[in-house]
C-alpha positions in Angstrom: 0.0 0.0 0.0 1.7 3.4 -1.2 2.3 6.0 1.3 0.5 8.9 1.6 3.2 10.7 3.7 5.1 13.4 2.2 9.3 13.3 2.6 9.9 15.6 5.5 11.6 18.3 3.3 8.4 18.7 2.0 6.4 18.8 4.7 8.2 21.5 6.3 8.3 23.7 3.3 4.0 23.1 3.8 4.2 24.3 7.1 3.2 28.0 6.3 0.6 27.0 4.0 -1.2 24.8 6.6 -0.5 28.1 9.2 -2.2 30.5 6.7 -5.1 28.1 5.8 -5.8 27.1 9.7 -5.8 30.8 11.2 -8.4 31.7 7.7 -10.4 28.9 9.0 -10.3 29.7 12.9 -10.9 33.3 12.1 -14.1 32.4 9.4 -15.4 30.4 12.2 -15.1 32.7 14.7 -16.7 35.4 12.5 -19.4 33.0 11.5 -19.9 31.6 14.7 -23.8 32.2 15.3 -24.6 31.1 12.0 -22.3 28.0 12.7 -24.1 27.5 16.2 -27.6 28.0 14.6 -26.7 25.2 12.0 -25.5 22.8 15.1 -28.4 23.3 16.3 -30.3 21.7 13.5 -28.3 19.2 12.7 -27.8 18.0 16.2 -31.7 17.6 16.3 -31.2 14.7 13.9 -28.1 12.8 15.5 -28.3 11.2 19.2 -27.1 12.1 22.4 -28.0 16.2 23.3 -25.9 18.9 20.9 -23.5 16.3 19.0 -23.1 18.4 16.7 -23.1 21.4 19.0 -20.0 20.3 20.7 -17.8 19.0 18.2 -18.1 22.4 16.4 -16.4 23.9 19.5 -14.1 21.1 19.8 -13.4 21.6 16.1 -12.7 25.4 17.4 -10.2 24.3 20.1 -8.7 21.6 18.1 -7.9 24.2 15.1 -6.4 26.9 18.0 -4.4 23.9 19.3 -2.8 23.4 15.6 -2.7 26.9 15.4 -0.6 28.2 18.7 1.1 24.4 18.4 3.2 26.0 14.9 3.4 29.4 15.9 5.7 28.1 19.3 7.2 25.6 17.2 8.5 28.4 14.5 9.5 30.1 17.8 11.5 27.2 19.1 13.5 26.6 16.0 15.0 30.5 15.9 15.1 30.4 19.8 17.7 27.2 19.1 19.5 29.0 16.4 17.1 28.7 13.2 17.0 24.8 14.3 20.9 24.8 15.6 20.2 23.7 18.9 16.4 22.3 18.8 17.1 19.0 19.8 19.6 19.9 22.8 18.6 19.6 26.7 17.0 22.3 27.2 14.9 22.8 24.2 13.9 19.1 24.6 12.4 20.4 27.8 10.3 23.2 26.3 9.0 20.8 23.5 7.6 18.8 26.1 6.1 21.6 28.7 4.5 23.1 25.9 3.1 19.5 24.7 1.8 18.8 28.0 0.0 22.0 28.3 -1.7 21.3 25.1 -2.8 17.6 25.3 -3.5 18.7 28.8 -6.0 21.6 27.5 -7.5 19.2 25.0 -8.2 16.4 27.3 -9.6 19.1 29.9 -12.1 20.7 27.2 -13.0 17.3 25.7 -14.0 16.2 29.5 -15.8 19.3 30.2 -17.7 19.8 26.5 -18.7 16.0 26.0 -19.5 15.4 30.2 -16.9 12.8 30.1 -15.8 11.1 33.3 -12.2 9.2 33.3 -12.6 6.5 36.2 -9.0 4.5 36.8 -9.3 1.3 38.6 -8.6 0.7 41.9 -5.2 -0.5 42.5 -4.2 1.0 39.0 -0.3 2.4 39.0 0.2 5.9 40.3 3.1 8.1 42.1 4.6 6.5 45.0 3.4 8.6 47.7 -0.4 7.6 47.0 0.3 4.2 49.0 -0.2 2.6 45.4 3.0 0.4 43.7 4.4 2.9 41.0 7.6 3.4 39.6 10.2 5.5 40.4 12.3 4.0 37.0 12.4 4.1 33.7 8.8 3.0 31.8 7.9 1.1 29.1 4.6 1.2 28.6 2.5 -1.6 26.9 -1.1 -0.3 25.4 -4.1 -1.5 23.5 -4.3 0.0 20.6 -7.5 1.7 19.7 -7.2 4.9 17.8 -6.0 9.0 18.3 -8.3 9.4 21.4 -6.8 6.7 23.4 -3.1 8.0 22.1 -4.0 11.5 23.3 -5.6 10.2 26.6 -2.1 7.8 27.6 0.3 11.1 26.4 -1.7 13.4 28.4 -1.6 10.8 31.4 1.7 10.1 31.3 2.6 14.5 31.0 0.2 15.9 33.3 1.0 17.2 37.0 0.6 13.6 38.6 3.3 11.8 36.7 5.4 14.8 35.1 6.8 11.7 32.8 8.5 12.7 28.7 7.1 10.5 26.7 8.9 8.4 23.7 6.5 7.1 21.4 6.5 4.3 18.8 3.4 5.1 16.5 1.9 5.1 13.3 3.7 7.0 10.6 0.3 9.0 8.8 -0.1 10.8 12.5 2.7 12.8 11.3 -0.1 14.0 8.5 -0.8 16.7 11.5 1.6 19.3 11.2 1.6 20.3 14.9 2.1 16.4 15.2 4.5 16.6 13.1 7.0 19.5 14.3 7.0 18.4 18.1 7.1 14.8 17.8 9.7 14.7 15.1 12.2 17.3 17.5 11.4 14.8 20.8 12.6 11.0 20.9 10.4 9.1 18.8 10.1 6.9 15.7 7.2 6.6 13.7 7.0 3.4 11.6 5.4 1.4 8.7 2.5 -0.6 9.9 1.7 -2.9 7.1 2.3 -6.5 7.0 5.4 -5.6 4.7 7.4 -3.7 6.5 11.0 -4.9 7.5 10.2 -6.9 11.4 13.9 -6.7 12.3 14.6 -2.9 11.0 11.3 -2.3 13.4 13.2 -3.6 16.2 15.7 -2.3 15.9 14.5 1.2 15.9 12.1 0.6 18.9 15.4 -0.7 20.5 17.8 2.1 20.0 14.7 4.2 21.4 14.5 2.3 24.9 18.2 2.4 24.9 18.3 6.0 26.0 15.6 5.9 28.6 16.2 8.0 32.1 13.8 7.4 35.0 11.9 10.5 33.5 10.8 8.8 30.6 8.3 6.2 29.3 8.3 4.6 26.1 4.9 3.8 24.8 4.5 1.4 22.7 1.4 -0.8 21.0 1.9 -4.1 20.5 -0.8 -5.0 18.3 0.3 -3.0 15.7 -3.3 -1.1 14.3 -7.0 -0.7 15.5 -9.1 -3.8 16.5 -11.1 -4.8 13.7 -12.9 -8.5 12.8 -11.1 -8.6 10.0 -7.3 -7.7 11.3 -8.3 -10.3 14.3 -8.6 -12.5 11.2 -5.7 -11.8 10.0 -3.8 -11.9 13.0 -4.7 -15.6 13.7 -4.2 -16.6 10.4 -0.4 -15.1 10.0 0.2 -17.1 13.2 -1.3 -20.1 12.0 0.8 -19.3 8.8 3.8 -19.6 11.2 3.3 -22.1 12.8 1.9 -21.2 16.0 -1.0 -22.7 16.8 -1.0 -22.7 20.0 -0.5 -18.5 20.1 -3.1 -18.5 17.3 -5.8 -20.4 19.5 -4.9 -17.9 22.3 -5.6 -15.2 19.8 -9.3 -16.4 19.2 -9.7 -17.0 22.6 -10.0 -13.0 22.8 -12.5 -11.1 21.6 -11.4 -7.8 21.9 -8.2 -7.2 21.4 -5.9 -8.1 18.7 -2.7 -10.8 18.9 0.0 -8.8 20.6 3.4 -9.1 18.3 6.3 -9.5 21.1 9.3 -8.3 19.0 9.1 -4.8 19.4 8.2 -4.7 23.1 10.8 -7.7 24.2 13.5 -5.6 21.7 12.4 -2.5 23.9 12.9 -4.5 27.6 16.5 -5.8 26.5 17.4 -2.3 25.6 16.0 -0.9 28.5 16.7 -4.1 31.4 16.3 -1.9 34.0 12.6 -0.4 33.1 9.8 -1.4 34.5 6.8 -2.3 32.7 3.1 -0.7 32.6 0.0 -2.8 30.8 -2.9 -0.2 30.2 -6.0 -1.4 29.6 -9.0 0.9 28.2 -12.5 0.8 26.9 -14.9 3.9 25.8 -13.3 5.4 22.2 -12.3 2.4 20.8 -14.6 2.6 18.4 -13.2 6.3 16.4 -10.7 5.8 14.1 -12.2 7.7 11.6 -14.2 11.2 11.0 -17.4 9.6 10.2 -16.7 7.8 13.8 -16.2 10.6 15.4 -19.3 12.4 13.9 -21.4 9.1 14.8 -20.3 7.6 17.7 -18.5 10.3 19.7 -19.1 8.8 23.6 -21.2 11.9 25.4 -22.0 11.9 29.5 -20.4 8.9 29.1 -17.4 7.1 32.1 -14.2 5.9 30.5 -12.3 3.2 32.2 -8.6 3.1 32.1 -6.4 0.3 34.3 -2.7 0.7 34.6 -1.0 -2.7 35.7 2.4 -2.2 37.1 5.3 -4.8 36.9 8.5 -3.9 38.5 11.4 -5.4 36.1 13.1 -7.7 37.7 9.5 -9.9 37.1 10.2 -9.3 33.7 11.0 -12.5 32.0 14.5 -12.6 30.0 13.4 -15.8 27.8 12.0 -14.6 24.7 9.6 -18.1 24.7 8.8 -17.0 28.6 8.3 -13.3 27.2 5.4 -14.4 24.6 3.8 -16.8 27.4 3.8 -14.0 29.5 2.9 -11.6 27.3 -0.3 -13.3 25.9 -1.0 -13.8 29.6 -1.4 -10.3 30.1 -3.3 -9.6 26.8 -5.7 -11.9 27.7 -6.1 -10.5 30.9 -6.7 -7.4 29.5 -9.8 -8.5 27.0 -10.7 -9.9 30.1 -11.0 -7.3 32.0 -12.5 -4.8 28.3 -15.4 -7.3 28.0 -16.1 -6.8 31.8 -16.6 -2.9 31.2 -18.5 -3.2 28.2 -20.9 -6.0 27.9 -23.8 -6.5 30.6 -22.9 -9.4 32.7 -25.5 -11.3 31.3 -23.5 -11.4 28.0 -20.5 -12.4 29.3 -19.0 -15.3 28.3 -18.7 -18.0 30.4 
């Protein structure tokens, strides 16, 4: 499948064209507002929930002045360092990240507030030392199911914010960097953004998500997604077949065994641990926006006055196994816990399976 991401070169050069077109919008928005509002109002009459369409228009509004401020600081940045001389040095890591964690922070915070959103963590879930609860005071990596920009947006804000204060070091999908905000900040921080289709290079993958665990300080945490892409039937299909395909029958009849989650792939994430020895390990388990991947998902299915659940599960590293057939066990162990634990928050009990 061809690429529909731009060499960087040209993507900078963009920059002030995406600039020029966002502030047009913002400002044709703002001008147009009650008009805008009036329409919302009529539209949201036909879609469920109360004033869908109503709220995303002022998300839309904050998400544009979010794009907006997130290239004017990061034009800023770049002359600050020396028209780009310095942008990746100490210091102007450090400002990269306070001024991402005050936006995903202001997103998250108006996304709460305009869709009456409620974020409930489970009890026993990982968090700083001094709440009685086991956390780490180490390096992080962190293992999450994947499930779309929401959740992405939700874990980075989490892991930034005033409770954990953590830099984050992603490993994620290379059409985010289609955002130009995106884009700019991520691209000047530790991260690599890779090829998810079936044929891309496993061991250059590795490799990458390797060399960026090798760096991590007990400040950081590396996030990573196992599963590669967004649960789907069909990529569940998939999955189990391409471990069949190898093989591995007894990983693939684990794999059908859960229903909501995909087949985790262990290379990346046992690459990461033997990089990183010392790190402990973090399995997040979530459920409520699983479901928007897309616009149209987002315009249909957007969760309103609605609780999200998030569960962090905590494992110190030295219970991290070092044998790569002990790692997958393990692994899958967890992964199945984790659909265990999604099916409890989302069917009624009486759907369960047994």
């Amino acid at each position: 499948m061809p690429s529909f991401l731009a060499p960087r070169i040209v993507r900078r050069l963009l920059v002030p064209v995406y600039l020029v077109l966002y502030v047009v919008l913002f400002a044709l928005s703002v001008v147009l507002l009650p008009v805008l509002f009036l329409v919302a109002l009529v539209v949201s009459s036909r879609l469920p929930g109360h004033y869908r369409a109503v709220r995303l228009l002022f998300f839309f509004l904050t998400y544009l002045l979010f794009e907006i401020v997130g290239m004017i600081v990061a034009f800023v940045l770049w002359v600050a360092s020396g028209f780009g001389w310095k942008v990746r040095g100490y210091h102007f890591q450090l400002a990269h990240y306070a001024v991402l964690r005050l936006g995903f922070v202001a997103l998250v915070r108006v996304a709460e507030r305009l869709f009456r959103l409620e974020l409930v963590l489970d009890d026993g879930s990982w968090s700083p030392l001094d709440d009685g609860v086991p956390g780490s005071e180490n390096a992080m990596i962190i293992a999450a199911r994947h499930a779309g920009p929401g959740e992405s947006v939700l874990l980075i804000e989490t892991l930034m914010n005033r409770d954990h204060l953590r830099k984050p070091r992603m490993v994620a999908k290379d059409l985010l960097q289609l955002d130009p905000a995106i884009d700019l900040f991520f691209n000047r921080i530790p991260n690599r953004f890779i090829d998810p289709q079936p044929g891309s290079h496993g061991s250059e993958v590795e490799e990458s998500i390797a060399s960026l665990a090798a760096g991590l300080t007990d400040t950081d945490a590396l996030l990573i997604f196992p599963e590669g892409g967004n649960f789907t039937d069909r990529r569940r299909t998939k999955a189990i077949e391409r471990l069949r395909g190898h093989g591995l029958e007894s990983m693939a009849q684990r794999a059908e065994a859960m229903a909501t989650v995909l087949a985790p792939k262990p290379g990346g994430l046992l690459a990461a641990h033997r990089a990183a020895p010392q790190a402990d390990m973090i399995f997040v388990a979530h459920t409520g926006i699983e479901h928007l991947s897309t616009v149209r998902d987002i315009w249909h299915g957007l969760p309103q006055e609605k609780t999200l659940y998030l569960r962090w599960s905590f494992i110190p590293a030295a219970d991290i196994p070092d044998d790569e057939d002990e790692f997958v066990d393990w692994l899958y162990d967890w992964w199945a816990d984790i659909d265990a634990w999604i099916r409890r928050h989302d069917l009624p009990s009486s759907q369960l399976p047994e």
